[in-house]
N, C-alpha and C positions, 0 to 999 in steps of 0.2 A: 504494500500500500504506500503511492508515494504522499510526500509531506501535505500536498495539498485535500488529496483523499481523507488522509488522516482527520486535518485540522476541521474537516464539513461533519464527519463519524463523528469527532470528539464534541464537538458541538452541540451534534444532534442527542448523540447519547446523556451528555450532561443538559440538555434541555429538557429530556424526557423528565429523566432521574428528579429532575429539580421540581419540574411539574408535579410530579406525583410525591416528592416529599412536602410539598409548603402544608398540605390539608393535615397531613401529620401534624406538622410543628405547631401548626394552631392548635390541635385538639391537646397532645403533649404538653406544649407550655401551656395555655390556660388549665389544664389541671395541675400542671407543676405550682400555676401562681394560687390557685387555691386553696394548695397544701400549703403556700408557705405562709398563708394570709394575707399576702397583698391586694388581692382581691379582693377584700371588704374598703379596701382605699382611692381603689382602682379601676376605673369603668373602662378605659383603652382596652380596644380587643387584644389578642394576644400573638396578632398578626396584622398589623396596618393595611390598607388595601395596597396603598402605594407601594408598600415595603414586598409586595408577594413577586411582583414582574421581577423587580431586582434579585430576587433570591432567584428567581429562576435562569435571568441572565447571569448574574453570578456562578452558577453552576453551569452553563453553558461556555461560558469562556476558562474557566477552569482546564474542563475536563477539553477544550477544543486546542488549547496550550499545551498539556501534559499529552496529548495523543499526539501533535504534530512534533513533537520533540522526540518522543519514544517511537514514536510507529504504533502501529498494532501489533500488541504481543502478548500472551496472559500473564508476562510477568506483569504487567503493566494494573493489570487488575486490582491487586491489593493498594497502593497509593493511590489510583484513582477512586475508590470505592471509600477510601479512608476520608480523602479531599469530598467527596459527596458529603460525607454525612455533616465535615466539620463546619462546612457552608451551614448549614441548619443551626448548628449548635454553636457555633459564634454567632450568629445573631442569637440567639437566645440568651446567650451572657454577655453581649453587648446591652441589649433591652432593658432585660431583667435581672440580670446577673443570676440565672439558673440554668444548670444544667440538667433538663429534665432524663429522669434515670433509664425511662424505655429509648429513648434516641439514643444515650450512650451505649445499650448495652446492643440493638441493636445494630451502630457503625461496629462496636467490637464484633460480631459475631459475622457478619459482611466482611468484614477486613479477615478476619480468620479463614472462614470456610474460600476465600476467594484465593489464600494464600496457599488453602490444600491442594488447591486444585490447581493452581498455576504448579507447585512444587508437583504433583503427581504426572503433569504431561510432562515439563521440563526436566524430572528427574532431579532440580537443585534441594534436596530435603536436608542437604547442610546449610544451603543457605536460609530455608525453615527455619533450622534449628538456632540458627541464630537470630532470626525475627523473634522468634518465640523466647530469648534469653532478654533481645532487648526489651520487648514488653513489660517482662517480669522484673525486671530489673526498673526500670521506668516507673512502676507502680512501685514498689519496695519505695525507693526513691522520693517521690509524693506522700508516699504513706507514711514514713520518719519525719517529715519534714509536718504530716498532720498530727502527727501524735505530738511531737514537740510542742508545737504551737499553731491551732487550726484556723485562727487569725494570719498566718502565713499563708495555708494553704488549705481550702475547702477541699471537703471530701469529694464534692462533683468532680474538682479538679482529678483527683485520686483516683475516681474510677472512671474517668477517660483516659488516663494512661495507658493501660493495654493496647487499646486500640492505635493509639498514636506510637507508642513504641514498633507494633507488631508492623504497619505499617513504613515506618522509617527504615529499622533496621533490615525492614526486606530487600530495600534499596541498598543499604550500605552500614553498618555499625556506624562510619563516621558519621554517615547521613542523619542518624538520633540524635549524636553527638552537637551535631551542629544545630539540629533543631531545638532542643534544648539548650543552649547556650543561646540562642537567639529569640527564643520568648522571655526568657531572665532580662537579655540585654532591652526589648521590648517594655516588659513591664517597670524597668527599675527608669528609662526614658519617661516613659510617658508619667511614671510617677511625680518623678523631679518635676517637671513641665506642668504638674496639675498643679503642686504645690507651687509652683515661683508664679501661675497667673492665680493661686488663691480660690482654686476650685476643689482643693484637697486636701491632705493631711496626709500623716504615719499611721493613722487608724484608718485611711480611705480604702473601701474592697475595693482589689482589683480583678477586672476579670481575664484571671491566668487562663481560663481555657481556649478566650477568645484570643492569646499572644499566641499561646498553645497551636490553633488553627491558622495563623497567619503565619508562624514561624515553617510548620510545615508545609505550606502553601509552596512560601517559597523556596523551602529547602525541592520539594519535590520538582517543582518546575525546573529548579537549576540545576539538577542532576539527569541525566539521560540516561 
């Protein structure tokens, strides 16, 4: 498939994908915001109308970048299936700052089974085995960092790990590596920048999951 092919599949495919998750994310996060009580505060639907086209272009240009860089290939499956979900789920901690728990666990189980299945045609099940290190590893990682102090890092944060690790390191170990170091570098940016214009503080949440999706955005795109 040459580049031009790719980039119209990628597209099209990330259009679809996009289409059929926004209904989700609305129904997802408004009961994510009901659990957490915002909704007694809060009459904004849980999905702007305006904000639905964009998630969907969003996801269409995404996945129309990462196809025309990769080609068609089913390695390609798990980081583009990861970058689907995490379009959803940064906007959701962009909004609201929640990560509703079926969206996460469902990109994890996407990203997983899409990695079996690439590692089963291609035969790479060491490089499996190292997607699946860096997940767990990823998660451990988040999860010291909540136990310590969960004002550092929410547990939403913690259990999208997997799926962004498994993801990453399917690409590469360094690939994680660098995605995480560039949501750090991300959030600790945009923090200083909130506090020098007086829009935030040392106590202000941030939403690590959404650095989280941007970091791997671009890790995934700049790797081929």
């Amino acid at each position: 498939m040459n580049a031009d092919l790719a980039l119209v599949a990628g597209a099209a495919i990330g259009l679809a994908i996009g289409a059929a998750s926004v209904p989700i994310t609305r129904r997802e996060l408004a009961g994510a915001i009901a659990r957490s009580g915002d909704g007694a505060t809060d009459s904004r639907p849980a999905v702007l109308n305006w904000h639905r086209p964009a998630l969907v272009g969003i996801s269409g240009v995404v996945a129309a970048v990462v196809m025309s860089r990769s080609g068609w290939s089913v390695r390609t499956l798990p980081p583009l299936l990861l970058l689907m979900g995490l379009v959803q789920l940064a906007y959701c901690d962009l909004t609201r700052l929640l990560l509703p728990k079926a969206m996460v666990h469902a990109t994890t189980l996407a990203v997983a089974l899409s990695l079996v299945v690439a590692a089963g045609v291609t035969g790479d099940w060491h490089r499996a085995a190292g997607a699946a290190l860096g997940g767990a590893g990823l998660f451990a990682l988040l999860l010291t960092f909540n136990l310590l102090n969960p004002a550092w890092m929410a547990f939403g944060d913690v259990r999208l790990a997997p799926a962004v690790g498994l993801g990453l390191a399917w690409i590469s170990p360094m690939a994680l590596v660098e995605g995480f170091f560039l949501a750090n570098v991300l959030t600790a940016v945009i923090g200083l920048v909130l506090m020098a214009i007086r829009r935030g503080g040392r106590k202000t949440a941030m939403p690590f999951g959404l650095y989280l999706a941007v970091a791997s955005a671009v890790i995934v795109m700049a790797w081929n």
